[in-house]
C-alpha positions in Angstrom: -285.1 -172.7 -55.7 -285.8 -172.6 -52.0 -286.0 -168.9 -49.9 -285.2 -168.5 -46.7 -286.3 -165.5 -44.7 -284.6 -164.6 -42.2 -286.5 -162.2 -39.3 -284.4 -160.2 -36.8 -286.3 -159.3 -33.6 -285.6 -157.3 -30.4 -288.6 -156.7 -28.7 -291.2 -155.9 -31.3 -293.7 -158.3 -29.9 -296.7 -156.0 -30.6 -295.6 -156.4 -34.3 -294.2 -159.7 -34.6 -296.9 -161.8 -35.9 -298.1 -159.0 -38.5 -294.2 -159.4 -39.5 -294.3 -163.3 -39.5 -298.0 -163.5 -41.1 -296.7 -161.3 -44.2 -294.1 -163.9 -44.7 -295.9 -167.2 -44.0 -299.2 -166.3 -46.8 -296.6 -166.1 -49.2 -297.5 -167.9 -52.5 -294.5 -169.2 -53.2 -294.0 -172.6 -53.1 -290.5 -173.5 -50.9 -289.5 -171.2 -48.5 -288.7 -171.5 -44.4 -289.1 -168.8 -42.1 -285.9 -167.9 -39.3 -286.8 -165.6 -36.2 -283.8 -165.0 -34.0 -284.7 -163.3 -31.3 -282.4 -161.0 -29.8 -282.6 -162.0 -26.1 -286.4 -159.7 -25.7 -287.9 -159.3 -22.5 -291.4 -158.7 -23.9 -293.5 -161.0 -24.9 -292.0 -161.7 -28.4 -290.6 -165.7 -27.5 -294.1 -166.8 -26.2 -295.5 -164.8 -29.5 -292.9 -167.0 -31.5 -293.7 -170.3 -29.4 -297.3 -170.0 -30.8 -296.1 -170.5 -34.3 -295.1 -174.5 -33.7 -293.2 -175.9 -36.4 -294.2 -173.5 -39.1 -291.8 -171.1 -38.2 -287.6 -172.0 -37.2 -286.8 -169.7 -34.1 -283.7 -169.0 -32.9 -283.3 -167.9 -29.5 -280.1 -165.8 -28.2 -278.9 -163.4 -25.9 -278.9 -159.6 -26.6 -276.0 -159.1 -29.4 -277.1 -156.4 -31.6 -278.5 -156.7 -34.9 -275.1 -157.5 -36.5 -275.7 -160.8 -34.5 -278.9 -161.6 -35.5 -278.0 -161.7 -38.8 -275.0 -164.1 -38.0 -277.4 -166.2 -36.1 -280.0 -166.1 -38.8 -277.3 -166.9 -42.0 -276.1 -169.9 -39.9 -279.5 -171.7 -39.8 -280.5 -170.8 -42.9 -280.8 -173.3 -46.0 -282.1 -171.3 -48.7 -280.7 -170.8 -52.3 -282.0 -167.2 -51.9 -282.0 -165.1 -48.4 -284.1 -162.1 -47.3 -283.9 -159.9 -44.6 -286.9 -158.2 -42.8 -287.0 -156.6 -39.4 -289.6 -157.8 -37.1 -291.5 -154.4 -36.9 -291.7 -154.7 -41.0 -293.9 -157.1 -43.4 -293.4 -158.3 -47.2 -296.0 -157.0 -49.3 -298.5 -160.2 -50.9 -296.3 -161.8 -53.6 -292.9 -160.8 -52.9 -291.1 -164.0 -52.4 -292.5 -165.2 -55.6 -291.8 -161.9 -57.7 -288.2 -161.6 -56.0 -287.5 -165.3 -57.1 -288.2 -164.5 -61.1 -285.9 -161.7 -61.0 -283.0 -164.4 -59.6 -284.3 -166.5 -62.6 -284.5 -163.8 -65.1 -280.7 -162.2 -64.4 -277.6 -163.0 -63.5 -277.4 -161.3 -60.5 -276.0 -162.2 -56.8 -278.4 -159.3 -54.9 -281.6 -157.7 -55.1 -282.9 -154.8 -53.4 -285.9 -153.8 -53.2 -287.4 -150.2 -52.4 -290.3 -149.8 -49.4 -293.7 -148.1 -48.9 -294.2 -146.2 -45.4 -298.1 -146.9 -46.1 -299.4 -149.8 -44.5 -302.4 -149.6 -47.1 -300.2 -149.5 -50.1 -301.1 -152.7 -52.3 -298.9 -154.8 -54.5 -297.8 -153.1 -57.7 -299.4 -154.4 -60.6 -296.0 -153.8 -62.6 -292.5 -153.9 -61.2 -289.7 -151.6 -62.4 -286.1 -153.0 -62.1 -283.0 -151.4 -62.5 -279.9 -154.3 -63.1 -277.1 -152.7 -60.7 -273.0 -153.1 -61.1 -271.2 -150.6 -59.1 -268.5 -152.6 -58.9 -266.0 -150.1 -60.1 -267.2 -147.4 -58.7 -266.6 -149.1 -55.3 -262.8 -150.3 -55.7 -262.4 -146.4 -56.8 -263.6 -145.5 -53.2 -266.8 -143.8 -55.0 -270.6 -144.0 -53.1 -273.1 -146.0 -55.3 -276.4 -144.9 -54.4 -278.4 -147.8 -52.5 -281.6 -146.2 -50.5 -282.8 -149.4 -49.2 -283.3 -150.6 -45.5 -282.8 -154.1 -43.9 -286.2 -155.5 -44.8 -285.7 -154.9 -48.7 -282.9 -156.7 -48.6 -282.2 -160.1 -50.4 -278.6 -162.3 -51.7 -277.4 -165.5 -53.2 -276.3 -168.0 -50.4 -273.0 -167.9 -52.0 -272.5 -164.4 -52.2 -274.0 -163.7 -48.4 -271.4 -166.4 -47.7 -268.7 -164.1 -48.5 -270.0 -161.1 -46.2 -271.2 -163.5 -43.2 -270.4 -163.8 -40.1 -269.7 -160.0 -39.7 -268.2 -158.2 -37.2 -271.0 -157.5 -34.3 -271.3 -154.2 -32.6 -274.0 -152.9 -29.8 -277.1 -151.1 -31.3 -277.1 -150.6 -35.4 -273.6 -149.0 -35.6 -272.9 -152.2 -37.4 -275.8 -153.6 -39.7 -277.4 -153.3 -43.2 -275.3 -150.7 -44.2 -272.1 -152.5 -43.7 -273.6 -155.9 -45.5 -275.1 -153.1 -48.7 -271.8 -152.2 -49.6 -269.8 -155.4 -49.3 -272.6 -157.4 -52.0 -272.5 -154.2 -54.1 -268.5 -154.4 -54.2 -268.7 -158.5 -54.7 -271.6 -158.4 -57.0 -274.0 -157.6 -60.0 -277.1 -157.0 -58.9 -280.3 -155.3 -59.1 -282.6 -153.0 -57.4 -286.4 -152.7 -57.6 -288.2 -149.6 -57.9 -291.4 -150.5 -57.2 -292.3 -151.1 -53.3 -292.8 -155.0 -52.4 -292.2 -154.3 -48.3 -293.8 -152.2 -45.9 -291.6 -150.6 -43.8 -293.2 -149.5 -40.4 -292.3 -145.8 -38.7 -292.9 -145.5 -34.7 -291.7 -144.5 -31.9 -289.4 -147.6 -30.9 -287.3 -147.5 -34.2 -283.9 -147.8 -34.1 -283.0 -145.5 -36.2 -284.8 -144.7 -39.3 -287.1 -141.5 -38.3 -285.6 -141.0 -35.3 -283.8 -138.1 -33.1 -281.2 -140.6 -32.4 -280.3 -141.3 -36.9 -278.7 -137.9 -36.4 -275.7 -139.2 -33.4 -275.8 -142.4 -34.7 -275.1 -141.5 -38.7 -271.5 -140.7 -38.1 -271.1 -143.6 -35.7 -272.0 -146.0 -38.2 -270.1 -144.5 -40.5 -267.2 -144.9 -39.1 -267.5 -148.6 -37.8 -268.7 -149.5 -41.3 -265.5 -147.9 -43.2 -263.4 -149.9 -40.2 -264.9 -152.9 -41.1 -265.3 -152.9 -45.0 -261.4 -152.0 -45.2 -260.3 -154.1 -42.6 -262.6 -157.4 -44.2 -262.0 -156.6 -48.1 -258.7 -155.3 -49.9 -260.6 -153.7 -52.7 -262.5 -151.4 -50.2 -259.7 -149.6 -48.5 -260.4 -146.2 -50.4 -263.9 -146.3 -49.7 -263.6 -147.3 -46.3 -261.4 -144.9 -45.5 -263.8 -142.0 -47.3 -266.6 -143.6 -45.2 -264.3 -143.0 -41.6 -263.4 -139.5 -43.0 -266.9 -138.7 -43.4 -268.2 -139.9 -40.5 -265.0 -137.9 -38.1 -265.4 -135.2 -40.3 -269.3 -134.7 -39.4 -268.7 -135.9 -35.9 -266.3 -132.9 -35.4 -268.4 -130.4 -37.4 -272.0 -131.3 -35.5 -269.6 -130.3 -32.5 -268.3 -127.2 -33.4 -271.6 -126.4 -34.9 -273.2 -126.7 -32.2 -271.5 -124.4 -30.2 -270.9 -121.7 -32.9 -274.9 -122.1 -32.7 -275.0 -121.9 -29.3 -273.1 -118.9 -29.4 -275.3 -117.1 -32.2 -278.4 -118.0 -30.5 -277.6 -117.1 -27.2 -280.0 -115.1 -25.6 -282.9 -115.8 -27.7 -286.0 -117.8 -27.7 -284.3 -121.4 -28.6 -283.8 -124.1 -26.7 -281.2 -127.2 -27.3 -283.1 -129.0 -29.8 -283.4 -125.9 -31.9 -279.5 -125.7 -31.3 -279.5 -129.0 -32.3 -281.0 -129.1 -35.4 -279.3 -125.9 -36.7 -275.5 -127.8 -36.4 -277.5 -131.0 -37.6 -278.1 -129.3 -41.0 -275.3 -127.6 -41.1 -273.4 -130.5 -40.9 -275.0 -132.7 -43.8 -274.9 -129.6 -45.9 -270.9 -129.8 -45.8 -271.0 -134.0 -45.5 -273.1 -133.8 -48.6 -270.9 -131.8 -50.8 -268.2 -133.7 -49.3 -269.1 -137.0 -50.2 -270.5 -136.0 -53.8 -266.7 -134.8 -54.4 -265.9 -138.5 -54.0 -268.6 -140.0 -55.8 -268.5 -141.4 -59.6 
């Protein structure tokens, strides 16, 4: 069973080759590695020229990551194809460890949860949870699947089915849209046990960032559009998904200026404005979105 691995990058030079290196001392036995790079103006593309042969780079112009993953999916010939982010790395032995759960159980996806600790080592067990949502989905209901880009892995054939995507600027369109869509096709499986390191800083896009709170209801409102308009069986949870999203657009504004209003005259500032409508907000998206859930 070959891998392929398929690296997205947009500028992460200064992490690139700890992101490549992670993947290339893999012990498994066939795998290729796929940068696209996303039309960076750092140093990343002589970074990726240094890696000869041993690495397949594809080189664009600035898309979004929705694009990269297009990119990526067409050059790939894998059996089995993982995702990572360029700022990210595979923990030692993933591939390998991945690759038995595919053997092990029929399943077209598997997730896999990440540490935030560069220092974490490879668990010595893993714990898996087989996943089939599928259901729940065509019901418009909201499976549960905490895992970023770089934990991400699918069966050719199923990825087949969700690629090429729709590309949009940014991350308004990425993993999120892609989660979904192999959940509602899909059985698959999620591992508990960290097996990628997923790196926080100041350059990410969104995860741990000011700009996750604007951006939430963005994405979910492109992902909804997209999952309804791309799969029949999806149109209840992609409308729930645009709801959502208008419904916490609208309520971060009027939030904000009822907080405005209440804190007038004291010792805050925006961001403290800010964050008051912010949790207001995913107090009433929360309870929204559990009403819908199975």
């Amino acid at each position: 069973m070959k891998l392929s691995v398929l690296i997205n990058n947009f500028n992460y030079g200064q992490y690139l080759r700890p992101c490549i290196d992670s993947v290339l001392s893999q012990d498994y036995p066939d795998f290729e590695v796929i940068v696209v790079d996303d039309g960076s103006t750092d140093n990343s593309r002589e970074i990726l020229a240094s890696y000869g042969e041993r690495i397949l780079t594809v080189l664009k112009q600035n898309g979004g990551q929705a694009s990269s993953f297009n990119a990526g999916f067409a050059a790939a010939s894998g059996d089995i194809l993982f995702l990572l982010d360029a700022d990210d790395s595979f923990l030692p032995g993933k591939l390998a460890r991945i690759a038995e759960i595919y053997d092990r159980n029929e399943i077209d996806w598997c997730f896999d949860r990440v540490t935030t600790d560069e220092g974490d080592p490879p668990p010595a067990q893993l714990q898996v949870t087989l996943f089939d949502k599928r259901d729940t989905l065509r019901r418009g209901g909201f499976p549960s699947l905490p895992v970023p880009t770089s934990g991400l892995s699918f069966r050719h054939n199923l990825l087949s089915q969700i690629l090429p995507m729709s590309v949009a600027k940014d991350v308004v369109l990425s993993d999120n849209y892609i989660k979904f869509a192999a959940a509602y096709l899909g059985r698959g499986a999620i591992v508990e046990t960290p097996l990628t390191f997923q790196r926080i800083h100041a350059s990410n896009r969104y995860t741990g960032t000011s700009r996750a709170k604007t951006l939430r209801p963005r994405i979910m409102i492109a992902t909804g559009l997209e999952l309804a308009r791309r799969y029949d069986g999806l149109h209840a949870l992609g409308k729930s998904l645009v709801a959502g999203g208008i419904a916490e657009t609208t309520s971060l504004l009027r939030l904000r200026s009822e907080t405005r209003n209440t804190v007038a005259g004291g010792p805050f500032g925006d961001d403290a404005v800010n964050e008051v409508a912010f949790m207001a907000a995913r107090k009433r998206l929360g309870n929204m979105l559990r009403r819908g859930q199975s």
